[in-house]
C-alpha positions as a printed NumPy array, in Angstrom:
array([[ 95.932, 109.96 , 129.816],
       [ 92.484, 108.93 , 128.872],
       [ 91.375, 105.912, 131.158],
       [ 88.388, 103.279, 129.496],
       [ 86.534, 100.855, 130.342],
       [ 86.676,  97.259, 129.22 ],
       [ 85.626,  93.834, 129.74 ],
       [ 86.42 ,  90.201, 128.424],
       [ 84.451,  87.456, 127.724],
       [ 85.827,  84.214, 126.761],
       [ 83.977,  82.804, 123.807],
       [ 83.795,  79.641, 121.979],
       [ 84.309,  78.96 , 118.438],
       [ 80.376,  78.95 , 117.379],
       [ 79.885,  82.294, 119.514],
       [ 83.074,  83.718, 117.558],
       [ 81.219,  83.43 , 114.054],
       [ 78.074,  84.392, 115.075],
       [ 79.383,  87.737, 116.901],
       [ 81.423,  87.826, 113.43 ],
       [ 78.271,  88.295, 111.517],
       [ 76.548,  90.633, 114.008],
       [ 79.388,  92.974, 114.667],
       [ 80.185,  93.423, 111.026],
       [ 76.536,  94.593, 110.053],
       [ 76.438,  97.521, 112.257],
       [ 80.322,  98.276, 113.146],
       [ 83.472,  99.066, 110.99 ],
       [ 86.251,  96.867, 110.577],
       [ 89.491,  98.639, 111.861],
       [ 91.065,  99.934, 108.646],
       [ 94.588,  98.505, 109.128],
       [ 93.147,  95.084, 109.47 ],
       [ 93.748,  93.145, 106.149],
       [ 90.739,  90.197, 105.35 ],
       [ 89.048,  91.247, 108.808],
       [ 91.688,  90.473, 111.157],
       [ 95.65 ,  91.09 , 111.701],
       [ 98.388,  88.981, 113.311],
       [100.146,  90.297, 116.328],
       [103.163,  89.678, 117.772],
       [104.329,  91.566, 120.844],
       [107.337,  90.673, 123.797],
       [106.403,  91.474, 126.592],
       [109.015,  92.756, 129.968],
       [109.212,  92.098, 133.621],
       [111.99 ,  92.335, 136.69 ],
       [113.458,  89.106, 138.2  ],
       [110.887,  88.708, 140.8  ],
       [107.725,  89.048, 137.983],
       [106.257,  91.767, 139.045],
       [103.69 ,  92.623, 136.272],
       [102.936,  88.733, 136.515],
       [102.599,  88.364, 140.125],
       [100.124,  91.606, 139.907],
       [ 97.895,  89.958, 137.18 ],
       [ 97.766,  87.353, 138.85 ],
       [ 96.709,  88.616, 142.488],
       [ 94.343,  91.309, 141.046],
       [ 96.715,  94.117, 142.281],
       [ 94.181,  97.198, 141.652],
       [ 96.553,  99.492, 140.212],
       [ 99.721,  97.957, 137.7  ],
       [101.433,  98.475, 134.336],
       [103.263,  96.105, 132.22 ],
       [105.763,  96.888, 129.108],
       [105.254,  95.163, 125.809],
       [106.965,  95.742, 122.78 ],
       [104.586,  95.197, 119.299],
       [104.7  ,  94.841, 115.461],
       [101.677,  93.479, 113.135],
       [101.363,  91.685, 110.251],
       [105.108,  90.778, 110.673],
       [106.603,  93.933, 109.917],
       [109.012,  95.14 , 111.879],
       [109.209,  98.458, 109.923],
       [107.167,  99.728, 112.488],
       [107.311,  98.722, 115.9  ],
       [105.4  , 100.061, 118.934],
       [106.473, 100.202, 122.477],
       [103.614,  99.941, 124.958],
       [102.815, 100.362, 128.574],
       [ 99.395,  99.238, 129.452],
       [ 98.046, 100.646, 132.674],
       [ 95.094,  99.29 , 134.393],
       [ 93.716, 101.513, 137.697],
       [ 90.842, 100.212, 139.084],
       [ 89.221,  98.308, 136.489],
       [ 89.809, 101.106, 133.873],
       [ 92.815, 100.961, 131.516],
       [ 94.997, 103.113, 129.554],
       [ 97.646, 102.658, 126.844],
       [100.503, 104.563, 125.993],
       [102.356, 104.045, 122.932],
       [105.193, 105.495, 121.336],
       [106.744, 104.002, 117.297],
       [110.488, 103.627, 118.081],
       [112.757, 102.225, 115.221],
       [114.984,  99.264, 114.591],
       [118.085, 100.001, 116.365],
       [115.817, 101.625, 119.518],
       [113.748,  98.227, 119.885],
       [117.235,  95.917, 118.845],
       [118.784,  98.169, 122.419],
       [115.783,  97.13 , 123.855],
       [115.444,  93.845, 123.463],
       [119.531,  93.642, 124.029],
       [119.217,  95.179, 127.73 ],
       [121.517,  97.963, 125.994],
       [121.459, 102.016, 126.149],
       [119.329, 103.606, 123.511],
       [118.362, 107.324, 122.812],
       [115.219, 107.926, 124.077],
       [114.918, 111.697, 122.186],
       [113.673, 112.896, 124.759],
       [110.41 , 110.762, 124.472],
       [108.598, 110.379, 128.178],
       [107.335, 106.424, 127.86 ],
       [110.761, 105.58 , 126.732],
       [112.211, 107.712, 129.546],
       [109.958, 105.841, 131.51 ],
       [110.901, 102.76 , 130.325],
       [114.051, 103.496, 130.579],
       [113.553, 104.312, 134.167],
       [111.892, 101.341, 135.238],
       [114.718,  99.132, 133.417],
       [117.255, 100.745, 135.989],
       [115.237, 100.715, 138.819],
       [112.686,  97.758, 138.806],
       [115.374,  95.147, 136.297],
       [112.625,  94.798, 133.603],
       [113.714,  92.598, 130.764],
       [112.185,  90.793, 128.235],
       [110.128,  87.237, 128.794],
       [108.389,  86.09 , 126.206],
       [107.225,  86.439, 123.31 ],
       [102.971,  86.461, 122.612],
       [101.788,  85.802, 119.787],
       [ 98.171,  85.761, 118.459],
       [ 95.26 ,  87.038, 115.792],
       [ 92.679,  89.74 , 115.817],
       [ 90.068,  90.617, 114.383],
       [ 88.983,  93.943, 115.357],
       [ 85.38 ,  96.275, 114.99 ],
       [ 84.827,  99.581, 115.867],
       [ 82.292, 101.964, 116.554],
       [ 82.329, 105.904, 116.583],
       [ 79.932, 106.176, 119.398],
       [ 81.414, 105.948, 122.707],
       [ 85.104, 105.738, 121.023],
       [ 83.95 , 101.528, 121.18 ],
       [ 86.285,  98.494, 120.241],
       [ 85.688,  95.112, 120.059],
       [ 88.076,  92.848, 119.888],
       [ 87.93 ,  88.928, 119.035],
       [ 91.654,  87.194, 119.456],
       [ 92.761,  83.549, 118.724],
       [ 95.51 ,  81.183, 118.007],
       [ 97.356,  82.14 , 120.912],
       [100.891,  81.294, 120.862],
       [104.039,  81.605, 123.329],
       [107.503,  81.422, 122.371],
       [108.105,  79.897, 125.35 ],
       [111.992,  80.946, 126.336],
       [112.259,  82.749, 122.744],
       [112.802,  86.142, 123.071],
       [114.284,  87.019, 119.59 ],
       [111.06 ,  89.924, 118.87 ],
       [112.831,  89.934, 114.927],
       [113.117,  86.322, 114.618],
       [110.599,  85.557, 112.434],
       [111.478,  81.583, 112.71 ],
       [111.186,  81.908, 116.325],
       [109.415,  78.606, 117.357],
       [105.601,  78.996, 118.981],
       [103.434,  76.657, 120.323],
       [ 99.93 ,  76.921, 121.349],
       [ 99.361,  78.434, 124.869],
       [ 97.891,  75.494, 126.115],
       [ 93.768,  75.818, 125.536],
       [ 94.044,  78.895, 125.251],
       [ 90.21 ,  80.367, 124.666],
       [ 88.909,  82.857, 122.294],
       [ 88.751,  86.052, 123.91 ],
       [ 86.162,  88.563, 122.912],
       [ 87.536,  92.295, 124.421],
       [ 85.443,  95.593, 124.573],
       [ 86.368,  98.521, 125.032],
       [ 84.927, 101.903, 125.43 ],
       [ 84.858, 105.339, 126.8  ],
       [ 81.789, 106.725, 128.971],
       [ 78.825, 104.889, 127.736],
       [ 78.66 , 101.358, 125.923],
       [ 75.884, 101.661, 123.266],
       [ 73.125,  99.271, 123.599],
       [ 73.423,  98.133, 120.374],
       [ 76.193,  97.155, 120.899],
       [ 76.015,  95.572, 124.602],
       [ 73.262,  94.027, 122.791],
       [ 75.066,  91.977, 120.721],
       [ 77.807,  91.196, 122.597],
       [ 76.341,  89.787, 125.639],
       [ 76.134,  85.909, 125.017],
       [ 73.907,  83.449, 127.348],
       [ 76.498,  81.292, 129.318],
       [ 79.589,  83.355, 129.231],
       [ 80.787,  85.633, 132.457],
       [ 83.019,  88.279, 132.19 ],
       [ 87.092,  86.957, 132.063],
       [ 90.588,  87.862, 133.699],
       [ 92.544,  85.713, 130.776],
       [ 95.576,  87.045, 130.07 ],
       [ 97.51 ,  86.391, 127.292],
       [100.405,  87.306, 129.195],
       [ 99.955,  85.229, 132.349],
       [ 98.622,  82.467, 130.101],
       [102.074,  81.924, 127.777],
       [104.241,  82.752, 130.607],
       [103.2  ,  79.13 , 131.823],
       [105.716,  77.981, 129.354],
       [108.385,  80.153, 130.469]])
């Protein structure tokens, strides 16, 4: 597991378009993205007592949390996530699992795992820890990157909860705005952070961020 660093800004709408026009003259647009940006949608899991929540929220050093993700709307492909943060340093593991795999998941029901370790995990963690789903997140990217230092920078808006919605294939499934919810600018990278690019993505006025998308739509259930 390869652990990175990262940090998050949050940004307002005039630093968003000038970081736009800065980032895209010396960094790559992520080739899935489709007009410079993507829409995600992921569901994310927890026990009874919210345990991932409760450890965002207290700053817990070491924690995971489960997500389930499509983009774009398509849930042809579907991703399930666990997103591991040690130390300030995270990690991602990821694993494409089909229809009927996520519909079991979502359900609370028995799936085959083929012998795939996160879901074995995940399967794990349902039994022991409870972990079902929440809520649904909902939000846009627009994503850079940079060969140098493995380096990703994220910008993501319009960040919307589906409040008690949990329906991950309902594409009607009603979302409202998380509040005022900010536009977060993420980076990411492996040993060293360019200067050319910490260059242009320090802005006068910001500090470095805990938002979580997570914690911030689970407000509204």
């Amino acid at each position: 597991m390869n652990f990175r660093h990262e940090f998050k800004h949050e940004i307002g709408y005039c630093d968003m378009l000038a970081l736009r026009s800065r980032l895209s003259a010396v960094m790559q647009q992520d080739p899935h993205a489709i007009n410079g940006r993507y829409k995600i949608r992921s569901l994310y899991f927890d026990n009874p007592d919210d345990k991932a929540l409760l450890e965002k929220v207290n700053g817990v050093d070491r924690r995971e949390k489960f997500r389930l993700r499509c983009y774009n709307g398509d849930t042809s492909l579907i991703f399930l996530e666990k997103k591991i943060k040690v130390n300030g340093l995270c990690a991602k593991e990821q694993t494409v699992v089909d229809r009927e795999q996520a519909m079991a998941i979502v359900n609370g029901n028995d799936f085959d795992n083929g012998g795939n370790e996160l879901l074995k995990d995940f399967r794990i963690k349902t039994e022991t820890l409870g972990l079902r789903p929440k809520t649904i997140v909902d939000y846009v990217r627009e994503p850079f990157v940079f060969p140098v230092g493995n380096v990703r920078v994220t910008m993501d808006y319009n960040i919307r909860t589906g409040m008690n919605c949990t329906d991950f294939f309902n594409s009607d499934c009603v979302t409202v705005p998380a509040g005022d919810a900010p536009i977060i600018l993420e980076v990411k990278w492996n040993e060293v952070l360019p200067s050319l690019i910490r260059d242009i993505v320090q802005i006068p006025s910001t500090r470095t961020s805990a938002f979580s998308k997570y914690a911030a739509c689970r407000v509204y259930g």
